[in-house]
KOLTOR-906540 format. One record per atom (N, C-alpha, C): x negated, y, z negated. Coordinates in pm, whole numbers, plus 50000, padded with zeros to 5 digits. Layout:
REM KOLTOR-906540
XYZ...
END
This chain:
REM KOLTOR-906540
798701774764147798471767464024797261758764044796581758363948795111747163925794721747363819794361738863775793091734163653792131737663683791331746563580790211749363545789051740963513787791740863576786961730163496785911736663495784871728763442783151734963433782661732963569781571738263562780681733563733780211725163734779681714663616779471702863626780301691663638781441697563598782531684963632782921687463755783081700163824783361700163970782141697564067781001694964001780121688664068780061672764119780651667364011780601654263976779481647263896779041656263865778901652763707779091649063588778871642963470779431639663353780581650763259781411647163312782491656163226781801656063078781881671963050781601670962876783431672262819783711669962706785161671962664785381680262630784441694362564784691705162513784861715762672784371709262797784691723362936785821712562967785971701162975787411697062988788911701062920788481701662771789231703862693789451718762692788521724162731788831740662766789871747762849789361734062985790021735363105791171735863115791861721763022792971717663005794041730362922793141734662844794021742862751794431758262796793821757162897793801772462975795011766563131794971757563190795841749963234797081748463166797111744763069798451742663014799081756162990797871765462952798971779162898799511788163066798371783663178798971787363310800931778463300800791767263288801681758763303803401766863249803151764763116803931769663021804491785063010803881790563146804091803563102805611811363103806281801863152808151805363159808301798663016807551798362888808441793162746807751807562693807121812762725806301828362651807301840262691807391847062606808001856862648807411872362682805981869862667804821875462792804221872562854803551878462962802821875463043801361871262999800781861063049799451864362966798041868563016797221873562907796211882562905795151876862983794521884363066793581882263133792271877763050792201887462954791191889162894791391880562769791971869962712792541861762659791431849062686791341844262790790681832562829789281829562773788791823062758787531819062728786601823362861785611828162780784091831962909783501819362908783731818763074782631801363089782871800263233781961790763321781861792063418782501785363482784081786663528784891777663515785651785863689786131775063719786661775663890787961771163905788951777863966790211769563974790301760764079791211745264070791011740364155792511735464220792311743064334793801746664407794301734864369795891728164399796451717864441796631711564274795811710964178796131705764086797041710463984798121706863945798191688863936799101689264066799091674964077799851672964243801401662064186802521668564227803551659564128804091656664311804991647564312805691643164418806931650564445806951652164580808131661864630809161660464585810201670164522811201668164479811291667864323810131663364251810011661464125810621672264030810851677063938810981691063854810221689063761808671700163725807801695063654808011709063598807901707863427807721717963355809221719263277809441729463176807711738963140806991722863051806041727763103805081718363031804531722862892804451709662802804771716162645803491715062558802781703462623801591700862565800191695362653799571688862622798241684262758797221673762609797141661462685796451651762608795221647462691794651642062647793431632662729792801622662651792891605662713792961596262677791311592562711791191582962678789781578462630789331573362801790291571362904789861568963021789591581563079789731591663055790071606063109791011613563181791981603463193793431606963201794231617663146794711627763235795431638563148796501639163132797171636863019799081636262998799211647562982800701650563027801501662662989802881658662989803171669362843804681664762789805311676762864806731675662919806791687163011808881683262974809421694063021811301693462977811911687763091811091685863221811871685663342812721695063373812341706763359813131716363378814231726963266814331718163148815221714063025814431726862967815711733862860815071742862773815271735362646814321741562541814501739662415816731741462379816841734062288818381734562264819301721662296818381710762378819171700662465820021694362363820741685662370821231677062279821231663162338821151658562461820921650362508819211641462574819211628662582817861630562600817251628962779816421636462864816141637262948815961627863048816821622563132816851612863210815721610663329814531620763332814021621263436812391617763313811451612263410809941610163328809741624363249809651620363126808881634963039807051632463031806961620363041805261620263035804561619363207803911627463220802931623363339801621621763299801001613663402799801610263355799211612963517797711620263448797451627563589795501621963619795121619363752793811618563726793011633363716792261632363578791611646063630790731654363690790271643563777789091652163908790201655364012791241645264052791891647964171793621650364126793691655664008795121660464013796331647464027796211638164095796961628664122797411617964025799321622064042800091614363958799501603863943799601595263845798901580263841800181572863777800751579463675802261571763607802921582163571804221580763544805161592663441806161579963415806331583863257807411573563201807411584463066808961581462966809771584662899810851591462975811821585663034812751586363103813581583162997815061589562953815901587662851815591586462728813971591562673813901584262542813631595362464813221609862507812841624562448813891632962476813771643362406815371650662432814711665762409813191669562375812301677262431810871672362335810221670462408809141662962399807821672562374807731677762263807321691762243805651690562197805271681362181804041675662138803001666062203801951660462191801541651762239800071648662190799841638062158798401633062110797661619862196796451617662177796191604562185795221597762094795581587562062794521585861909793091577861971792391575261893790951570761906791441553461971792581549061896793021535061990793841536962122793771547562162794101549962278796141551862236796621547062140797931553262125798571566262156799901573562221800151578962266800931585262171801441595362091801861602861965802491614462044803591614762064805051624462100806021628762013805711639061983806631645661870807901652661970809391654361909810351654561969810931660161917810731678061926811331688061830812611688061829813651687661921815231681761898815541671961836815031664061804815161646861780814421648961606813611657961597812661658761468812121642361445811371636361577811161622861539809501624461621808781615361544807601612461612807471597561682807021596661797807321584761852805091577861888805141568261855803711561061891804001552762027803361553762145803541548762204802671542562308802211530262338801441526262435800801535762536799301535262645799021537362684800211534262829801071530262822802041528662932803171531762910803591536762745804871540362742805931537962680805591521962624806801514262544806121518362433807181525862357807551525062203807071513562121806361516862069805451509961896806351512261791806621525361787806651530761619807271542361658808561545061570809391556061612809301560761440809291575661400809361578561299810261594461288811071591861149812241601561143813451595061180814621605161187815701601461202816561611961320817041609261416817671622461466818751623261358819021639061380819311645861342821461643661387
END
């Protein structure tokens, strides 16, 4: 498993957001690939000059990461991912283990994970121009706004 990037960002160079955002999205569908019920296409991917980079993302031993549901990136360049902990779509309960990680993205490395008990599958994920954190919660049918750290702003909907 690795993230994909441009050669200028694996240079150390100025990340552009469109070979980041590329990266990420070709990453996430590596990620996710136990919620597909095919395999996916080689020939699918975007043409670009892009390198995998072993080891990433790097979660801590023991952790259960995935399937991972979505992939954000915050105005620091931080990459979130909304992920089940293992959890399939169907839960009725909400996930006691971190559903958000937050990852650096030159070096893969955890930096935070929080929503512990508060998603019940966490199927979405945004980040707005104020840096707010937007988790949609397809069991729950609720959208949640939430700090760059995690605490709940603004919960919207009703469970079900």
């Amino acid at each position: 498993m690795g993230l994909l990037c441009d050669e200028a960002a694996a240079s150390g160079a100025q990340r552009g957001c469109r070979g980041l955002a590329v990266g990420l999205a070709l990453a996430v569908g590596a990620l996710s690939g136990a919620c597909t019920s095919r395999p996916p296409v080689a020939d699918e991917a975007p043409a670009g000059p892009y390198e995998v980079v072993d080891g990433w993302p790097r979660v801590p031993e023991g952790m259960v990461f995935g399937p991972a549901l979505d992939v954000a990136v915050d105005a620091r360049g931080r990459v979130l991912v909304s992920h089940a902990a293992g959890r399939t779509s169907g839960n009725d309960a909400p996930i006691s283990e971190a559903t958000i990680l937050v990852f650096d993205a030159g070096t893969g490395e955890l930096l935070d994970a929080w929503g512990e008990g508060l998603f019940v599958y966490p199927h979405g994920i945004e980040v707005d121009r104020n840096d707010f954190v937007w988790v949609t919660d397809s069991e729950q049918n609720r959208v949640f706004k939430l700090t760059a750290e995690g605490k709940v702003v603004m919960t919207l909907g009703e469970a079900p």
